[in-house]
Backbone bond lengths (Angstrom), bond angles and torsions (degrees), N, CA, C in turn:
res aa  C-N    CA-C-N  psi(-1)  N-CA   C-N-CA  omega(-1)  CA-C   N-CA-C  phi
1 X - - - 1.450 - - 1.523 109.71 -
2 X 1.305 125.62 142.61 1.245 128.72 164.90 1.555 104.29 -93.09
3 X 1.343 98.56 166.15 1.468 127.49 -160.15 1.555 119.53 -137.88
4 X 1.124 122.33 114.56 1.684 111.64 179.65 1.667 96.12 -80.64
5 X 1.985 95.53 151.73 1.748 78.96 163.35 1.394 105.20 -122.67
6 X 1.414 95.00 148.35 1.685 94.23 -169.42 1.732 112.54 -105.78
7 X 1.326 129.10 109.75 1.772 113.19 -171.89 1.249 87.26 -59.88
8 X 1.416 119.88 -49.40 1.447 119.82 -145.16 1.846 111.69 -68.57
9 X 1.303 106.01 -1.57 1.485 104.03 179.95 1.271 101.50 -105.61
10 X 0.866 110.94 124.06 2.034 126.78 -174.94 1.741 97.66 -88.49
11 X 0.821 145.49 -12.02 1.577 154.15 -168.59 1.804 100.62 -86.00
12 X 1.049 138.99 150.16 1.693 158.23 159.25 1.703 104.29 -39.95
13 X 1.405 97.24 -88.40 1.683 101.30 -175.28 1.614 111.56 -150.53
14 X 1.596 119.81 146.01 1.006 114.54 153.36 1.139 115.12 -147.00
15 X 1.282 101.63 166.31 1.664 105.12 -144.85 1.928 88.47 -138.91
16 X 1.472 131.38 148.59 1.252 136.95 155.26 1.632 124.96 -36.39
17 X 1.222 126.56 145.81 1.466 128.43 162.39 0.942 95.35 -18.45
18 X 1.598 115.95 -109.77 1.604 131.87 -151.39 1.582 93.94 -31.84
19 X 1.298 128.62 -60.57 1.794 89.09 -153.26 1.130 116.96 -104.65
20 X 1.660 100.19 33.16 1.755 108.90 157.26 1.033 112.59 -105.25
21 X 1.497 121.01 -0.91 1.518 118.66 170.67 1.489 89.59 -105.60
22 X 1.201 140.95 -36.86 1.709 124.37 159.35 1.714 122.83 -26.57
23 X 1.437 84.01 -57.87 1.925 92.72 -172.36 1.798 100.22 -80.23
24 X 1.609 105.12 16.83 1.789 96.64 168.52 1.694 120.55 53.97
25 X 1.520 102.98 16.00 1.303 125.01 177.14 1.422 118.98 -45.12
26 X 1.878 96.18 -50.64 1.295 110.19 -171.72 1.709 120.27 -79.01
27 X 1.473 95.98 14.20 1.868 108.73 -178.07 1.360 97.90 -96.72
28 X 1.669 125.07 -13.22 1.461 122.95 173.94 1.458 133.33 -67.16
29 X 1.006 138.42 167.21 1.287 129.22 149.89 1.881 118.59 -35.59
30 X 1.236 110.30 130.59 1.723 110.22 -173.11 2.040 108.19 -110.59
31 X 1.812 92.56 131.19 1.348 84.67 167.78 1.984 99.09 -124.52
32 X 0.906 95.29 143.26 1.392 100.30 159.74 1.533 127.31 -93.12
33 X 1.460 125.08 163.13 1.254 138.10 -165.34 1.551 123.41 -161.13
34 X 1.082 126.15 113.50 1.501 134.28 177.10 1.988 120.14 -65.07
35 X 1.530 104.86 101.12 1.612 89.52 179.61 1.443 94.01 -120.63
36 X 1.602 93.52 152.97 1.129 142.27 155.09 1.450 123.83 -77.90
37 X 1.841 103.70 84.68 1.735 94.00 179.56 1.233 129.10 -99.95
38 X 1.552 136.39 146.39 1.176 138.49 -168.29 1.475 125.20 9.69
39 X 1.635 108.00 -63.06 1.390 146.23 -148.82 1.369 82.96 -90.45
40 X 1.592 145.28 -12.02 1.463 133.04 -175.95 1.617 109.79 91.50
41 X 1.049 124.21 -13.25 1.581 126.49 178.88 1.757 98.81 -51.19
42 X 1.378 100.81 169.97 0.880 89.97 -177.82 1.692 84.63 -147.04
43 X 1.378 118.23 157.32 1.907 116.18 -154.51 1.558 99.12 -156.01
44 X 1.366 117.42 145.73 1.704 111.26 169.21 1.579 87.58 -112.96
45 X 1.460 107.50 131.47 1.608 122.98 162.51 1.745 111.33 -93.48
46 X 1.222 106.41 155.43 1.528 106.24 168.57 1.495 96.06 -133.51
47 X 1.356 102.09 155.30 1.778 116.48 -154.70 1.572 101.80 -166.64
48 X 1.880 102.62 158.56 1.080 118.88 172.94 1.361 118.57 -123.74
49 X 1.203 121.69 -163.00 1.640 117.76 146.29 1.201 103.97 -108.16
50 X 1.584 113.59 153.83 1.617 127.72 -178.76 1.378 110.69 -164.48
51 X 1.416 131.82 161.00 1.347 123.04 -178.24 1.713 101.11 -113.55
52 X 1.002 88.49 135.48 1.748 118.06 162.10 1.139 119.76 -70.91
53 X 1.411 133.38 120.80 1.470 149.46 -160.41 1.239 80.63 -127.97
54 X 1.676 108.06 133.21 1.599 133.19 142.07 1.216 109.61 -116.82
55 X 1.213 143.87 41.53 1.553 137.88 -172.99 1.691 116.07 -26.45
56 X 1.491 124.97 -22.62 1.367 119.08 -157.09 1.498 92.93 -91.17
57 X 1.941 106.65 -28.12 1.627 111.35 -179.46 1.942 113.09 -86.39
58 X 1.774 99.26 6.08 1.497 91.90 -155.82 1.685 138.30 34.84
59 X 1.580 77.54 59.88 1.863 89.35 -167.95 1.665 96.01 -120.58
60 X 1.158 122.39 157.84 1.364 150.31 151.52 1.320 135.97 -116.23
61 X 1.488 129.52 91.76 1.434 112.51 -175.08 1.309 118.86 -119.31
62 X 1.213 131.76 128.68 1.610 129.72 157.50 1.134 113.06 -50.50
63 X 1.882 123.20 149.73 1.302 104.59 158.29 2.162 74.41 176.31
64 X 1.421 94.03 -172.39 1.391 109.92 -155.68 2.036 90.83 -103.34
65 X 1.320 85.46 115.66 1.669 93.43 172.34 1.097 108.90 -109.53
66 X 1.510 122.57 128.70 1.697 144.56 -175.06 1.290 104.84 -103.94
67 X 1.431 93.03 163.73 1.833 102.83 138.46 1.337 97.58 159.40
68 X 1.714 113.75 156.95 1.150 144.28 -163.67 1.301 118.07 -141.28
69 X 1.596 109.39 157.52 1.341 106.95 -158.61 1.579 107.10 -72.45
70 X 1.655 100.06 159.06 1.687 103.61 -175.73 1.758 121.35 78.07
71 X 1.445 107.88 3.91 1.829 97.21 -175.03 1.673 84.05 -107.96
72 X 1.553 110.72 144.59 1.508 128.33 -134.98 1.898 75.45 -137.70
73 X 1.109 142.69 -5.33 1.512 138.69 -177.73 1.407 121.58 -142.40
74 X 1.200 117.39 171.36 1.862 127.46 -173.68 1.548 93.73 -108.68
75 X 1.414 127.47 117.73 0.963 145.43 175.13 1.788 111.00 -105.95
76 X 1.264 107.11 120.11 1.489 99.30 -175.60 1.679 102.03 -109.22
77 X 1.471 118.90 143.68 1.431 118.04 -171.15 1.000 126.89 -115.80
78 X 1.594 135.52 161.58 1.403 119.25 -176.99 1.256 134.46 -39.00
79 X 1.778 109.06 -27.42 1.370 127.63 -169.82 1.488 91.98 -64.87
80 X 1.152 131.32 -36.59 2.073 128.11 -169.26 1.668 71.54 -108.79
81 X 0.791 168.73 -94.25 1.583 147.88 -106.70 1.743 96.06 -61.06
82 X 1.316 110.26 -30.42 1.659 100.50 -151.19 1.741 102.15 -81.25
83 X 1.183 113.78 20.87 1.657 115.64 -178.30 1.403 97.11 -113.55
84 X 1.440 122.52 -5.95 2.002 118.61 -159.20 1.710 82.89 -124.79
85 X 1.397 93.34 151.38 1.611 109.66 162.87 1.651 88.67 -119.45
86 X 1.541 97.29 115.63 1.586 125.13 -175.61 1.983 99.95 -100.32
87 X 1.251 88.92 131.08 1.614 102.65 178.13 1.528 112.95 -125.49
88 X 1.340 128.44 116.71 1.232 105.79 -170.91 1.950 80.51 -121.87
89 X 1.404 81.12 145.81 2.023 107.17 -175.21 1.470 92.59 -118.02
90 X 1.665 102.60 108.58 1.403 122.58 178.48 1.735 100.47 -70.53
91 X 1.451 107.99 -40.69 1.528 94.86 -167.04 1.603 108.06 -94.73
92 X 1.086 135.29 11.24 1.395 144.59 163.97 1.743 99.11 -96.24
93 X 0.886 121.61 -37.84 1.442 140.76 -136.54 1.607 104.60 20.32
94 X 1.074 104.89 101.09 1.205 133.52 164.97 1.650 123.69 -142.69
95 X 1.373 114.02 159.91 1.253 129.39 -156.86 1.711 101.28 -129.84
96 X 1.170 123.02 106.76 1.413 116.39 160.43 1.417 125.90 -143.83
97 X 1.463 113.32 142.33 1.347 122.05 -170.26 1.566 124.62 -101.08
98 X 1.027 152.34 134.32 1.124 145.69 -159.98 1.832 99.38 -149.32
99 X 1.603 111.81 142.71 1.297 124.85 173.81 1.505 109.74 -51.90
100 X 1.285 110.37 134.62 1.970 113.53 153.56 0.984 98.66 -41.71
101 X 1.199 98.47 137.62 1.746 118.72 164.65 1.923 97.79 -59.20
């Protein structure tokens, strides 16, 4: 799956309906959360905790997975950015993440 990354989202991950009712997310305990997006909207998310698998980075992370109706992408957030040293190569355009030292 690809992933947008967002600086501007201070939150772990969120991911669309369907594949938070895929990953049976929504059989968990539910918290809700009020965001504030870019554009000034303003949205209530409902979320769990869940762990994040990168197998190719051999990583594991906890963190708070959302989502609300109408978001169409996987947004990854500072809360998981702050474990990767992210390099983005304008003239490759490419995107790659690598563990903190």
């Amino acid at each position: 799956m690809v992933a947008t990354i967002d600086s501007g989202y201070e939150g772990f991950l969120t991911i669309p309906t369907s594949v938070f009712e895929q990953l049976r997310l929504d059989e968990l305990q539910q918290s809700s959360r009020t965001l504030v997006l870019a554009n000034g909207e303003i949205l209530t998310s409902k979320g769990t905790y869940a762990t994040l698998r990168l197998p190719h980075l051999s990583v594991k992370l906890d963190g708070f997975v959302e989502t609300y109706r109408g978001l169409d992408e996987i947004i990854l957030g500072v809360q998981a950015l702050s474990h990767f040293n992210a390099i983005l190569d304008y003239c490759s355009r490419r995107v790659s993440l690598r563990t903190c030292p």
